[in-house]
C-alpha positions as CSV (number, residue, x, y, z in Angstrom):
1,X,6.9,29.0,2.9
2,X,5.7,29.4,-1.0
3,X,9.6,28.8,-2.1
4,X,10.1,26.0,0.3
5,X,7.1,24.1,-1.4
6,X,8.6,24.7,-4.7
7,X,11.6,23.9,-4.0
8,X,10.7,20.5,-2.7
9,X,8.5,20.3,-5.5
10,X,10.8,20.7,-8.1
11,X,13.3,18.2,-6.3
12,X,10.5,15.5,-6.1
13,X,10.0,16.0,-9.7
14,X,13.5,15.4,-10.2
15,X,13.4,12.0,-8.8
16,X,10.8,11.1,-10.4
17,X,12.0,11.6,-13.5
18,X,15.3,9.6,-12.0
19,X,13.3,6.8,-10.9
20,X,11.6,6.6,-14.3
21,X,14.6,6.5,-16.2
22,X,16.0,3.5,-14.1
23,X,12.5,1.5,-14.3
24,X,12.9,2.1,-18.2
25,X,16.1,1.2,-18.4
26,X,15.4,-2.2,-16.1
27,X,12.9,-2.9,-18.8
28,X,15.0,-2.3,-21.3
29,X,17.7,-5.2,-20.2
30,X,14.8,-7.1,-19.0
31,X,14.1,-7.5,-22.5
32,X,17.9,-7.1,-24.2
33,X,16.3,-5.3,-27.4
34,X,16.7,-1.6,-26.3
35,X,19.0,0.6,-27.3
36,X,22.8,0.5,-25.7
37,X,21.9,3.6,-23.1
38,X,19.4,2.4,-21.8
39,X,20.0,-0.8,-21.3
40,X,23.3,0.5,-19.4
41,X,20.6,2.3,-17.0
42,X,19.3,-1.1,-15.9
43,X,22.9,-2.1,-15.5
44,X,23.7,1.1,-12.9
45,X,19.9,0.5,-11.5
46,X,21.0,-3.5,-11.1
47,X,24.1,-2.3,-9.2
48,X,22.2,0.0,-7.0
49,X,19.9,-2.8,-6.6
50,X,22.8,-4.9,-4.7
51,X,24.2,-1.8,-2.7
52,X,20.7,-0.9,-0.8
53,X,20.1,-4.7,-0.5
54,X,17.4,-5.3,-2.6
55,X,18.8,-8.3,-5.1
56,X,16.7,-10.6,-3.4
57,X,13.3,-9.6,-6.0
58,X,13.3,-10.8,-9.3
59,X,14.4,-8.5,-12.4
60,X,10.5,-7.8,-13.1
61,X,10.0,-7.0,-9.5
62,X,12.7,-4.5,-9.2
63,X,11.1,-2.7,-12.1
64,X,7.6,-2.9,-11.1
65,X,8.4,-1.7,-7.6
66,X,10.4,1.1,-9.4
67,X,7.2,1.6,-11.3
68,X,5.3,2.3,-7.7
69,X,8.1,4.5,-6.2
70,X,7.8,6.2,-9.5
71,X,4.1,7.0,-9.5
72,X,4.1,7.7,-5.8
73,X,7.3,10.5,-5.9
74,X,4.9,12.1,-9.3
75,X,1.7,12.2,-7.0
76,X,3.7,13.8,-4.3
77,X,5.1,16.2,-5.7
78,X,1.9,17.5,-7.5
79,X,-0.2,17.4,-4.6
80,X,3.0,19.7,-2.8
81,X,3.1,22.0,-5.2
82,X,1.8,25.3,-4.1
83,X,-1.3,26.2,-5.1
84,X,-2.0,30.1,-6.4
């Protein structure tokens, strides 16, 4: 059971650091003065944007409720991580 908690630890932690990447990059080409790689993440976050259906929010709203998913995914996987 102590593997299985890591495990979905470590996977949680993954996507969060997924999720943060595309809320930084929808900032970045929010604001068209980061650098090329970035701003290329808020192009492939924009794109998954109209594939799950979620075009209809604003450019600040997708990136503040990427923001939330972000911060919730971090506080889950901390509090799942086993504890010694």
């Amino acid at each position: 059971m102590r593997v299985l908690g890591w495990l979905l630890s470590l996977l949680l932690f993954a996507v969060t650091l997924g999720l943060a990447l595309l809320s930084l990059g929808t900032f970045a080409s929010l604001a068209g003065s980061g650098p090329l790689w970035l701003r290329s993440l808020g192009g492939l976050e924009s794109t998954l944007a109209g594939v799950t259906g979620l075009r209809s929010l604003s450019g600040v709203g997708q990136a503040l409720s990427l923001m939330v998913l972000t911060s919730l995914c971090a506080a889950l996987a901390t509090f799942l991580k086993p504890r010694a």
